[in-house]
TORLUMKE-299167 format. One record per residue (C-alpha): residue number from 1; x, y, z negated. Coordinates in Angstrom, 2 decimals. Example, Ala and Ser with C-alpha at 12.3 -4.5 7.8 and 13.67 -1.06 7.14 Angstrom:
<atom><seq>1</seq><east>12.30</east><north>-4.50</north><up>-7.80</up></atom>
<atom><seq>2</seq><east>13.67</east><north>-1.06</north><up>-7.14</up></atom>
***
This chain:
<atom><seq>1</seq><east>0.00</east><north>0.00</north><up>0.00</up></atom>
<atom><seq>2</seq><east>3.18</east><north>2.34</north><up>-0.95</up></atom>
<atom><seq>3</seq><east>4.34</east><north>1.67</north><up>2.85</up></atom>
<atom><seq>4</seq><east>0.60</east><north>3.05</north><up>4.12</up></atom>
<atom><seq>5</seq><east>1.34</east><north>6.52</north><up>2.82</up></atom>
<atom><seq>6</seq><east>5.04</east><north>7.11</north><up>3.37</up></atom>
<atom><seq>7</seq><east>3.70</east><north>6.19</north><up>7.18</up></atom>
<atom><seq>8</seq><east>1.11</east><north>9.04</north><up>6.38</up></atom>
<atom><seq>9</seq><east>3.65</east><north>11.41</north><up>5.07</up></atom>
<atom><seq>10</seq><east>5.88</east><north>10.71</north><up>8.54</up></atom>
<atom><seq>11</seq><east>3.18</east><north>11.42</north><up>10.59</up></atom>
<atom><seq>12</seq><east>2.52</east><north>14.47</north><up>8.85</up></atom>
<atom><seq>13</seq><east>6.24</east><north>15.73</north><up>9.43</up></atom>
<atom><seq>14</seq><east>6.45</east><north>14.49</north><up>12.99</up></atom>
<atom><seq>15</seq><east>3.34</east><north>16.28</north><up>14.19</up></atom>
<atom><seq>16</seq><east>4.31</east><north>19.45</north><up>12.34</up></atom>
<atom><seq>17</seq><east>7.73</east><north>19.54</north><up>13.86</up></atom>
<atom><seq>18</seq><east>6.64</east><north>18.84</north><up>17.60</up></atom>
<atom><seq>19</seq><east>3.86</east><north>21.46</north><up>17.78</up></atom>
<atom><seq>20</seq><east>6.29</east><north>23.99</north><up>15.85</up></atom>
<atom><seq>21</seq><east>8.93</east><north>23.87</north><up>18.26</up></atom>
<atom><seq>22</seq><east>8.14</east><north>23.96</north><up>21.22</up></atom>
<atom><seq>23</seq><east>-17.38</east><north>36.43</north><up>24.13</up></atom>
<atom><seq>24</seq><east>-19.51</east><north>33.84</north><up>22.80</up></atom>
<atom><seq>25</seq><east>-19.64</east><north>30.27</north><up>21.67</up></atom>
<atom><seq>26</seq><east>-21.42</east><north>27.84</north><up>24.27</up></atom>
<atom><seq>27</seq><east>-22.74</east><north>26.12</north><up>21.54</up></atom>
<atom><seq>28</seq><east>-23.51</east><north>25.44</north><up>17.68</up></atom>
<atom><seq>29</seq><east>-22.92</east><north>21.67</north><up>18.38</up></atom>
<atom><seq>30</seq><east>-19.68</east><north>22.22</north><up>19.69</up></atom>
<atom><seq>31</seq><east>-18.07</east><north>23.72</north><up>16.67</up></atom>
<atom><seq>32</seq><east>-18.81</east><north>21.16</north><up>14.52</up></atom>
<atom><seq>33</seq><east>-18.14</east><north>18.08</north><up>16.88</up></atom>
<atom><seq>34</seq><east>-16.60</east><north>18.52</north><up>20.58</up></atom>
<atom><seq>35</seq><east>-14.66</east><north>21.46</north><up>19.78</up></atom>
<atom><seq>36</seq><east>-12.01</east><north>19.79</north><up>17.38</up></atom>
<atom><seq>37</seq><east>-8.12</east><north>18.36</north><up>17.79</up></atom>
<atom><seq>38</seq><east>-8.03</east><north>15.05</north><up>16.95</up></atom>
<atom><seq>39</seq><east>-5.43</east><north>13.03</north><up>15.30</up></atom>
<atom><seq>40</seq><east>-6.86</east><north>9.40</north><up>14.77</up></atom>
<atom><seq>41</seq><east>-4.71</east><north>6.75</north><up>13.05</up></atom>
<atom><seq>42</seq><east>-6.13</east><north>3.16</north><up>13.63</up></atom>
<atom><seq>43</seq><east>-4.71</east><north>-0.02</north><up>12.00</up></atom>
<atom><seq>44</seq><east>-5.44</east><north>-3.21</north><up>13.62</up></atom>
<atom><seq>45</seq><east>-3.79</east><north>-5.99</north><up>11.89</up></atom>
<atom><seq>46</seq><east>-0.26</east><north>-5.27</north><up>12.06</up></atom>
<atom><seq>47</seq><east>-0.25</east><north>-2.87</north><up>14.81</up></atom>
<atom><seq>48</seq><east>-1.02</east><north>0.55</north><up>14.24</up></atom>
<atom><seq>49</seq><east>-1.85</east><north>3.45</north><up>16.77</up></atom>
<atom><seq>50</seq><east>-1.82</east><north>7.22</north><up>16.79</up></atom>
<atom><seq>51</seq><east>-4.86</east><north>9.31</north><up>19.00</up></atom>
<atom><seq>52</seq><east>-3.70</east><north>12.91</north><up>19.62</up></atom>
<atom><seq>53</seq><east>-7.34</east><north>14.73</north><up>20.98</up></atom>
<atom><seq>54</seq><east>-7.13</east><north>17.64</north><up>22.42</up></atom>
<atom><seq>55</seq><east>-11.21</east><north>19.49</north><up>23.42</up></atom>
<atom><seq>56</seq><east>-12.44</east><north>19.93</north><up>26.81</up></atom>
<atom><seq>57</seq><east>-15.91</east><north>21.28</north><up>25.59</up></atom>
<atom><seq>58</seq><east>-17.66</east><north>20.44</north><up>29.02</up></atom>
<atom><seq>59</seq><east>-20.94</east><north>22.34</north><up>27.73</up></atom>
<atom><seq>60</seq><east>-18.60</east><north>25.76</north><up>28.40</up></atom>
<atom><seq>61</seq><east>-18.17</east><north>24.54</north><up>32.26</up></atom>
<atom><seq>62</seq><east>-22.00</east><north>23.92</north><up>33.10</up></atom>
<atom><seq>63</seq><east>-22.09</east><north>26.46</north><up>35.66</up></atom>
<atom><seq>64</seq><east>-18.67</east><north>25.45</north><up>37.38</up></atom>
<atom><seq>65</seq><east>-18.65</east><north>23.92</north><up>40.62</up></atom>
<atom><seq>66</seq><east>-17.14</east><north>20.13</north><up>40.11</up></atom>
<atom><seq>67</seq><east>-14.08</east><north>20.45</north><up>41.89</up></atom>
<atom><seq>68</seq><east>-13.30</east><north>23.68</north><up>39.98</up></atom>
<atom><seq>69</seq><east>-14.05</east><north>20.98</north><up>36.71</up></atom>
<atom><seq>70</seq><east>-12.08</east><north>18.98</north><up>37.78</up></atom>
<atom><seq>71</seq><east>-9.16</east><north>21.04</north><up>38.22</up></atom>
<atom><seq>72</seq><east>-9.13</east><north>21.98</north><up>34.49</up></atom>
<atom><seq>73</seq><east>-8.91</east><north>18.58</north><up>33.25</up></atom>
<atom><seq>74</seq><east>-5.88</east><north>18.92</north><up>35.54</up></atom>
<atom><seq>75</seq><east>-4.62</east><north>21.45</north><up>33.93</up></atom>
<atom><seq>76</seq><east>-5.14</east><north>20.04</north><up>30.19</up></atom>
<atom><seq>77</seq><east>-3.82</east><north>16.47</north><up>31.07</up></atom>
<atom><seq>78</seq><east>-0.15</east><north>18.43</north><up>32.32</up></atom>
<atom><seq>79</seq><east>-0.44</east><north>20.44</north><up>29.39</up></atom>
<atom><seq>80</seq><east>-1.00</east><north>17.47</north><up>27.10</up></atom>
<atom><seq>81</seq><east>1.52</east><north>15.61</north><up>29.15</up></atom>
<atom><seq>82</seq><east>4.10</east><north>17.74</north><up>27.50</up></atom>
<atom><seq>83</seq><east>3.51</east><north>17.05</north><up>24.17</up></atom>
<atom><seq>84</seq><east>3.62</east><north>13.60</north><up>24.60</up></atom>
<atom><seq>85</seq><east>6.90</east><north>13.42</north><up>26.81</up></atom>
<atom><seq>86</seq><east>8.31</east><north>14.72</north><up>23.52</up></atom>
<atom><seq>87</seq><east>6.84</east><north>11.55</north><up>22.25</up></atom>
<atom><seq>88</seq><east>8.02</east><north>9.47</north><up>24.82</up></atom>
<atom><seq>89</seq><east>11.83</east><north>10.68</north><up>24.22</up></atom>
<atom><seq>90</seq><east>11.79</east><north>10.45</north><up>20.61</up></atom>
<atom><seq>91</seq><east>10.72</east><north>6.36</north><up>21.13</up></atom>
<atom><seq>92</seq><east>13.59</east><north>5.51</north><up>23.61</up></atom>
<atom><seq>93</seq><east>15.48</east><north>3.09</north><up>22.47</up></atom>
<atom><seq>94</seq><east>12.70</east><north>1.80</north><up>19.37</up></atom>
<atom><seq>95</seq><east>11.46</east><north>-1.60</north><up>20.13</up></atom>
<atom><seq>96</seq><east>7.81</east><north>-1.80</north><up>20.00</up></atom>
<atom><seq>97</seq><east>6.81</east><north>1.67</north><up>20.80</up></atom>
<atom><seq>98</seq><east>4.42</east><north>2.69</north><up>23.73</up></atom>
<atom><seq>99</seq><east>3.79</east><north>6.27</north><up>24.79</up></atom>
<atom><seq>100</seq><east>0.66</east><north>6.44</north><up>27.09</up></atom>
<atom><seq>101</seq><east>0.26</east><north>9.02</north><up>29.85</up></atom>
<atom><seq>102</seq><east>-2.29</east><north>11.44</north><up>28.88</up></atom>
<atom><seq>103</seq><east>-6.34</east><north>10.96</north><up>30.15</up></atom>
<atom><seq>104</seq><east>-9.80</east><north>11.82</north><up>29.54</up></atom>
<atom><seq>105</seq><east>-11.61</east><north>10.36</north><up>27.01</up></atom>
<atom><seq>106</seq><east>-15.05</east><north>10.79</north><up>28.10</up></atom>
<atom><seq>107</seq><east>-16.32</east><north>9.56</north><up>24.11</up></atom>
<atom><seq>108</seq><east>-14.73</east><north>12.26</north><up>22.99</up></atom>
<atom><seq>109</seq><east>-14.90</east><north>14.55</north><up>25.68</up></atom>
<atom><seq>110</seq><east>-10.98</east><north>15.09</north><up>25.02</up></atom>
<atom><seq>111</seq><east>-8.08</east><north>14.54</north><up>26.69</up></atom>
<atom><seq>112</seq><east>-5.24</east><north>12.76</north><up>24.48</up></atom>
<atom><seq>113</seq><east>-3.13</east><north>10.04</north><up>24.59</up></atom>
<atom><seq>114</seq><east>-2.16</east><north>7.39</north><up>22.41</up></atom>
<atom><seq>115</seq><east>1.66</east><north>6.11</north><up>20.61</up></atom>
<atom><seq>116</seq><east>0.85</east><north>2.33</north><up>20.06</up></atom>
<atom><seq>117</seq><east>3.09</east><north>0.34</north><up>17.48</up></atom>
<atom><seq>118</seq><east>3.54</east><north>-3.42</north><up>17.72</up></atom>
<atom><seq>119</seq><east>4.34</east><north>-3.50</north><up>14.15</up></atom>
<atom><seq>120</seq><east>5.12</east><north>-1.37</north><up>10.86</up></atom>
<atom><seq>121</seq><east>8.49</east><north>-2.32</north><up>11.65</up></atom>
<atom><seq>122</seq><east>8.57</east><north>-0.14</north><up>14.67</up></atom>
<atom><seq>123</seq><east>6.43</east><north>2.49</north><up>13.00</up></atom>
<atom><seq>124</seq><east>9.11</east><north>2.61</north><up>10.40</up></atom>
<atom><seq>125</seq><east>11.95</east><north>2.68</north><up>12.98</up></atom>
<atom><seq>126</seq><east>10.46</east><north>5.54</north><up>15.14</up></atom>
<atom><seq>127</seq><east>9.59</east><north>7.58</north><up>12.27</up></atom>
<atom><seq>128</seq><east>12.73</east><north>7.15</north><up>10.07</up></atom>
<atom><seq>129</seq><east>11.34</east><north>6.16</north><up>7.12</up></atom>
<atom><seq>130</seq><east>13.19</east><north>4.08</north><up>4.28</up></atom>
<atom><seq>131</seq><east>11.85</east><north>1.23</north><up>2.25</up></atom>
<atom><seq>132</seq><east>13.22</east><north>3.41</north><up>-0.64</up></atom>
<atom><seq>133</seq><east>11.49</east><north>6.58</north><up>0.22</up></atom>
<atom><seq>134</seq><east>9.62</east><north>7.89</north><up>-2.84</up></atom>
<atom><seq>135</seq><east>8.32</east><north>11.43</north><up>-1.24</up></atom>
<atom><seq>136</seq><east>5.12</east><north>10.70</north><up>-2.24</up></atom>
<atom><seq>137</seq><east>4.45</east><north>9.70</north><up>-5.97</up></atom>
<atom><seq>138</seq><east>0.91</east><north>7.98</north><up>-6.99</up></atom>
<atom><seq>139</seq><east>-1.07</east><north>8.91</north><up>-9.80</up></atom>
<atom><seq>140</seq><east>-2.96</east><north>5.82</north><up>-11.52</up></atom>
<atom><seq>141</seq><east>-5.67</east><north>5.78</north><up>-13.61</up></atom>
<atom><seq>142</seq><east>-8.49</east><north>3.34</north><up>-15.05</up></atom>
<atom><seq>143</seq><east>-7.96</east><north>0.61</north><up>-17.52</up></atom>
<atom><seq>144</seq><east>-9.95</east><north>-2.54</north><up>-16.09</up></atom>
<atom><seq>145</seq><east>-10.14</east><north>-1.51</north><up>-12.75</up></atom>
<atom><seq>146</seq><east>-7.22</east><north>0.27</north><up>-11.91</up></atom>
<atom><seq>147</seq><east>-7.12</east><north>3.65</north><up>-9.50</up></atom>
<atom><seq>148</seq><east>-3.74</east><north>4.66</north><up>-7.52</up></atom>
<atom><seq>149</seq><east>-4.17</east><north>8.23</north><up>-5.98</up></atom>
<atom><seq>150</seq><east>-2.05</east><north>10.04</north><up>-3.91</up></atom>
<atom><seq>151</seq><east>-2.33</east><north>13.80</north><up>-2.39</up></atom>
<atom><seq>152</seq><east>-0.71</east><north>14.45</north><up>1.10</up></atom>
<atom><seq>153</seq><east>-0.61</east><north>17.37</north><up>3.35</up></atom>
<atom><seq>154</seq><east>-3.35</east><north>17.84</north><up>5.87</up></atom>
<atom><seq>155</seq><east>-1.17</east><north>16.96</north><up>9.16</up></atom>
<atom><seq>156</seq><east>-2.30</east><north>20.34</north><up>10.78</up></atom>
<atom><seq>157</seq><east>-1.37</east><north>23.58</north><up>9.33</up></atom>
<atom><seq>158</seq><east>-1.57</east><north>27.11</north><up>9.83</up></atom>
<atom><seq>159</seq><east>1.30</east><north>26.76</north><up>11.80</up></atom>
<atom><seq>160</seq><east>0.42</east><north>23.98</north><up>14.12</up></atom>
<atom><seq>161</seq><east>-3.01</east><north>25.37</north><up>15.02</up></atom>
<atom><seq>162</seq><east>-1.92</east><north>28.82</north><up>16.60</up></atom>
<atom><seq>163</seq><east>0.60</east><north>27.00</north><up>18.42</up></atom>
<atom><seq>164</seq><east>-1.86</east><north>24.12</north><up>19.57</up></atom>
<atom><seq>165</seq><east>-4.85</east><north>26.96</north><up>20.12</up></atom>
<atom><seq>166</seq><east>-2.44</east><north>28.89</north><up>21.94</up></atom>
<atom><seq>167</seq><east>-1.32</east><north>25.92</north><up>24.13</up></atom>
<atom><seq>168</seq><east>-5.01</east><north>25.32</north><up>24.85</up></atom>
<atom><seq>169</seq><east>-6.02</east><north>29.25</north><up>25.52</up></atom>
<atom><seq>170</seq><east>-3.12</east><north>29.25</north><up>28.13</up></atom>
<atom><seq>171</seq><east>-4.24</east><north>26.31</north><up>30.01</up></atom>
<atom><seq>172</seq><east>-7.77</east><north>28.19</north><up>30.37</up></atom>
<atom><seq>173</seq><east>-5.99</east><north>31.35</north><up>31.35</up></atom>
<atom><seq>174</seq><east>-3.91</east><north>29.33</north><up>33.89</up></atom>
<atom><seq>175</seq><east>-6.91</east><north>27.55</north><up>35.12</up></atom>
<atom><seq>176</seq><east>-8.90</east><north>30.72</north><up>35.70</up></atom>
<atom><seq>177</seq><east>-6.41</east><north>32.55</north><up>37.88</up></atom>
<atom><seq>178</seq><east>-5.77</east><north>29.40</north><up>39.92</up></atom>
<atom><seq>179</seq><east>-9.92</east><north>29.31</north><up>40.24</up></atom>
<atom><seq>180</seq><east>-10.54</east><north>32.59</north><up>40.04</up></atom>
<atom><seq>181</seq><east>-13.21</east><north>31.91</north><up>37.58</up></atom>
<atom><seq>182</seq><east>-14.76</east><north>34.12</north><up>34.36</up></atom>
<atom><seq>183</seq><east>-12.51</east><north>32.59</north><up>31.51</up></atom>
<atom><seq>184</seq><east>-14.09</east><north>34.93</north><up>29.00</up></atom>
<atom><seq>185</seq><east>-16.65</east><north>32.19</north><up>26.94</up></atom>
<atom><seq>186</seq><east>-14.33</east><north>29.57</north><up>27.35</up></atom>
<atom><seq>187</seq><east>-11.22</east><north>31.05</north><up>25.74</up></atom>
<atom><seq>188</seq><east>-13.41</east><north>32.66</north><up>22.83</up></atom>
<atom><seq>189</seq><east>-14.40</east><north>28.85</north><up>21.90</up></atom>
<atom><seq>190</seq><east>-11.20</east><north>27.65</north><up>20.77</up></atom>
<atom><seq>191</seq><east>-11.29</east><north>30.43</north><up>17.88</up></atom>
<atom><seq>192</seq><east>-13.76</east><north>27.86</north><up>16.18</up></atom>
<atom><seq>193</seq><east>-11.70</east><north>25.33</north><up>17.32</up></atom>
<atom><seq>194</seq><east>-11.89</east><north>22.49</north><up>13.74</up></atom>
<atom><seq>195</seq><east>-9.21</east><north>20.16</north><up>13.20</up></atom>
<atom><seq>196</seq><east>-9.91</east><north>16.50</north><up>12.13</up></atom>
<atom><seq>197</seq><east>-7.61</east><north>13.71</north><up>10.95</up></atom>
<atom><seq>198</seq><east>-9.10</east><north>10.63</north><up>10.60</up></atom>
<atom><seq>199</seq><east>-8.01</east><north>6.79</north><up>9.45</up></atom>
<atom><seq>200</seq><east>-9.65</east><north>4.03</north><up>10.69</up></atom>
<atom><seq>201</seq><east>-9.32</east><north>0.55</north><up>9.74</up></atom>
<atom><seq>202</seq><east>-11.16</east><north>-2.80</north><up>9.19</up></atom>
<atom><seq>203</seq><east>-9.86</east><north>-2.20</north><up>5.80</up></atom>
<atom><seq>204</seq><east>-11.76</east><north>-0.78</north><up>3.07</up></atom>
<atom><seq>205</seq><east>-7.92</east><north>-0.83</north><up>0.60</up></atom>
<atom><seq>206</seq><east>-7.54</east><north>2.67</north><up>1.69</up></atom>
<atom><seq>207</seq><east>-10.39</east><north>4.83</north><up>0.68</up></atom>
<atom><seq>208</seq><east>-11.62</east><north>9.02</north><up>-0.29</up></atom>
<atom><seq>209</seq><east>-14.43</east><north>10.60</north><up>-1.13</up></atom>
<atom><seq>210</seq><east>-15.27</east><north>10.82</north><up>2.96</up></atom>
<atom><seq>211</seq><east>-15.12</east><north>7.20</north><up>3.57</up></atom>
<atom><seq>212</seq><east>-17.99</east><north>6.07</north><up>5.93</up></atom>
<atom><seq>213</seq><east>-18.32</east><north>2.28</north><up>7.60</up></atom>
<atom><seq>214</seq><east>-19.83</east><north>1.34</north><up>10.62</up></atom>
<atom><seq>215</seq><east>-19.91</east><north>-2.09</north><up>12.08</up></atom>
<atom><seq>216</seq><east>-17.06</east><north>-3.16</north><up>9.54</up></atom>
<atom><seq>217</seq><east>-15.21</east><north>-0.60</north><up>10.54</up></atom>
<atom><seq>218</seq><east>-14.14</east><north>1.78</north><up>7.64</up></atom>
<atom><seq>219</seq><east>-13.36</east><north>5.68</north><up>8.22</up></atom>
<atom><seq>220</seq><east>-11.74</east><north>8.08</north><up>6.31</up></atom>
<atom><seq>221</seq><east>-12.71</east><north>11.49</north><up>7.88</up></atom>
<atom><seq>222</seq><east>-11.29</east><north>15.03</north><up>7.15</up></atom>
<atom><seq>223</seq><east>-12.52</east><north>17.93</north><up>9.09</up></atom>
<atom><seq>224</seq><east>-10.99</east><north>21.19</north><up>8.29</up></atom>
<atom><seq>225</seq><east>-11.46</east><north>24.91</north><up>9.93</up></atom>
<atom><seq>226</seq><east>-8.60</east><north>27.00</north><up>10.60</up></atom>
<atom><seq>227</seq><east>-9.41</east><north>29.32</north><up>7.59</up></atom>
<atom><seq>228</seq><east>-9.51</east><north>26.40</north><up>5.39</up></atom>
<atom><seq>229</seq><east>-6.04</east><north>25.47</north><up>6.62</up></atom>
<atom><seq>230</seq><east>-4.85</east><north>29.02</north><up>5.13</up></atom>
<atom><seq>231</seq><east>-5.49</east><north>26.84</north><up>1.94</up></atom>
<atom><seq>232</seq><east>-3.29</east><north>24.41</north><up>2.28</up></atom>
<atom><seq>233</seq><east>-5.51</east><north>21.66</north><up>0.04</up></atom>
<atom><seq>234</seq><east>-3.87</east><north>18.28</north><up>0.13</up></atom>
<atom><seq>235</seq><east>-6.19</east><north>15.35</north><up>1.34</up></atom>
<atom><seq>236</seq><east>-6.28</east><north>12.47</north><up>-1.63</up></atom>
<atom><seq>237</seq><east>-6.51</east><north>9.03</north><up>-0.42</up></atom>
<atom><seq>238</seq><east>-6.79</east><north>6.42</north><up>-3.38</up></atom>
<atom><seq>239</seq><east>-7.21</east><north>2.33</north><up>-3.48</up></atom>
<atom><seq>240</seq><east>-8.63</east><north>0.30</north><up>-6.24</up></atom>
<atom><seq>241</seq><east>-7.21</east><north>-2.83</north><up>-7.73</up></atom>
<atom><seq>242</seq><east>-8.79</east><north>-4.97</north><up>-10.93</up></atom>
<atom><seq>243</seq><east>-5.92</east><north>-5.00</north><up>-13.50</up></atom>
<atom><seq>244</seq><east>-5.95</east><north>-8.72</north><up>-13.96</up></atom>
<atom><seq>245</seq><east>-4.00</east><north>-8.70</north><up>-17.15</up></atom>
<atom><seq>246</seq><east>-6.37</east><north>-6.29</north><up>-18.99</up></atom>
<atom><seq>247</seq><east>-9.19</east><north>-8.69</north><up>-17.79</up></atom>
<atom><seq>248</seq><east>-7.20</east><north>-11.88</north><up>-18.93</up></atom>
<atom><seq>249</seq><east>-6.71</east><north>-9.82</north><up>-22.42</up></atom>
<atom><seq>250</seq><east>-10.28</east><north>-8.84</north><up>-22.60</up></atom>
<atom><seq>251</seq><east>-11.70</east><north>-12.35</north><up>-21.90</up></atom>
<atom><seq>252</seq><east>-8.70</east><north>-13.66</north><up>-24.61</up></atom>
<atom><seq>253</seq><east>-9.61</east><north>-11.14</north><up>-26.91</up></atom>
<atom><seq>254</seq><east>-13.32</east><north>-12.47</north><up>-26.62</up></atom>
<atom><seq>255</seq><east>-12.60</east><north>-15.80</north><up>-27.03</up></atom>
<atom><seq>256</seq><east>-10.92</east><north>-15.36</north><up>-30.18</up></atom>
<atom><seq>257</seq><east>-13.50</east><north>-13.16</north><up>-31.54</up></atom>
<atom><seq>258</seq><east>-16.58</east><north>-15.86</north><up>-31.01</up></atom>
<atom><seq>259</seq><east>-14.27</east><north>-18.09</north><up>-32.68</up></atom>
<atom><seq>260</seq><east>-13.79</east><north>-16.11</north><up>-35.52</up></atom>
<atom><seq>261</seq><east>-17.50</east><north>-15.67</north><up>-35.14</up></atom>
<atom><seq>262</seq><east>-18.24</east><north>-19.66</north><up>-34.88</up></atom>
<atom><seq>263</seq><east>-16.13</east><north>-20.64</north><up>-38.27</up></atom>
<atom><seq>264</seq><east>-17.59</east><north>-17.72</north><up>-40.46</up></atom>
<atom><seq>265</seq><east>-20.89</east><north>-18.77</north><up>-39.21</up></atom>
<atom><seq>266</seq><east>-20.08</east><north>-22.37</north><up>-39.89</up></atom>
<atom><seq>267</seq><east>-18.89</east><north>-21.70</north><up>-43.14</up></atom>
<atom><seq>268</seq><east>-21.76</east><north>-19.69</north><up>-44.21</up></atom>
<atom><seq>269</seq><east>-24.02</east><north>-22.33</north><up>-43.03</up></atom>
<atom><seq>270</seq><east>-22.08</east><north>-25.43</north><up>-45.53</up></atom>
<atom><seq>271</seq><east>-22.05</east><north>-23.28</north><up>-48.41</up></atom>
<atom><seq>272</seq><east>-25.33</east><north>-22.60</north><up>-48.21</up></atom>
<atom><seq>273</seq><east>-26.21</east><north>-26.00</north><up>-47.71</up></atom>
<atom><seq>274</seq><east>-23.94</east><north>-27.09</north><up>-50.44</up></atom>
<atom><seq>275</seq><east>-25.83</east><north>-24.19</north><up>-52.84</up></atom>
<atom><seq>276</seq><east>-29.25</east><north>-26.14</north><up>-51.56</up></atom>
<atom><seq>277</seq><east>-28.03</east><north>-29.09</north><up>-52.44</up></atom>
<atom><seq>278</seq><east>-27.22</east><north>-28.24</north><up>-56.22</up></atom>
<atom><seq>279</seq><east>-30.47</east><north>-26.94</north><up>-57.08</up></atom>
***
């Protein structure tokens, strides 16, 4: 479980240090679910795999011809395409690391691309994390079942959104002169842009306070606005474990009290019949 979150915390730093280097709103909907970045972590048995998202918001091009459509995914995918040549460099030479080329995902109505690990091992490896790293430190709590906590950073910050937002403003701007098309609404949208990190697994080990399942699939979901970034409030992922020797002690401790219990009962019980007896 300690491996799980130093994986977190790398992810955190990697994102960070990639996107650092380097009027009116169509609609309500889209603030609160097309118009977010995305950065999914999925586990599937041992191999896990990291969803970068970046918004589209098709409901902004309703009145553009197709082809005109068309050419702004363009646009997006070579933008995207840079971030995740980064990607693709930083993996040469780590077994068990695949860096796909970015495309629409018309679920999400994003376009992203995906780093796939065969293995922790490789996640490790790529990442540069040590079995010894102790960056993050749990907090436990509970006596019979027992509660390990841990805080990490939100893997966007302040930082990272003005440079993604701008990155995603330019592409528009771009597209528009290339079109010759009103960019106005569609620029003005990514000021609401939200930013969501979510962890999916068939799991339920890792949990929060946002965990959701669906079809045995288990979700921990954090959705954050840019002006809650300014906060900087760590997300707090826990798991639960039954303390097995508190049980054991419990049920011990029982035991020996029904005992006790049993001979003073038994006891009471001959001397009284013993008193019965002698009158």
């Amino acid at each position: 479980m300690k491996k799980i979150f130093l994986f977190l915390c790398a992810l955190l730093v990697a994102f960070v240090t990639f996107c650092s280097s380097g009027g009116a709103i169509c609609s309500a909907s889209a603030i609160n679910s097309q118009n977010s970045i995305k950065l999914l972590r999925i586990t599937n048995g041992e191999s896990i795999t990291l969803s970068y998202l970046f918004p589209v918001n098709s409901q902004c091009f309703e009145n553009v011809d197709a082809i005109s459509f068309e050419g702004f995914k363009y646009y997006l995918k070579s933008t995207v395409s840079i971030l995740s040549d980064r990607y693709r460099e930083n993996g040469e030479g780590v077994e068990g690391v695949t860096v796909t080329e970015p495309k629409y995902y018309t679920d999400y109505d994003a376009v992203g691309f995906i780093i796939k690990f065969d293995n922790a091992e490789a996640y490790q490896n790529y990442f540069n994390i040590e079995d010894d790293d102790s960056s993050v430190e749990p907090k436990t709590s509970g006596l019979f079942i027992k509660k390990t906590s841990y805080d990490i950073a939100f893997p966007f910050s302040v930082t990272t959104a003005d440079s993604l937002i701008t990155l995603l403003k330019n592409t528009v701007i771009m597209w528009g002169e290339t079109f010759n098309k009103d960019i106005s609404t569609i620029v003005s949208i990514y000021d609401h842009t939200t930013f969501v990190y979510q962890i999916v697994s068939s799991s339920k080990s890792l949990r929060s306070e946002n965990l959701t399942e669906s079809g045995g699939v288990y979700y921990n979901t954090f959705e954050r606005t840019y002006a809650e970034l300014e906060e900087s409030t760590p997300i707090t992922l826990y798991s639960l474990q039954i303390n097995r020797a508190m049980w054991y002690l419990f049920a011990l401790v029982g035991v020996v009290a029904m005992v006790i219990i049993v001979s003073l009962w038994h006891r009471l019980s001959t001397k009284r019949k013993s008193q019965n007896k002698n009158v």
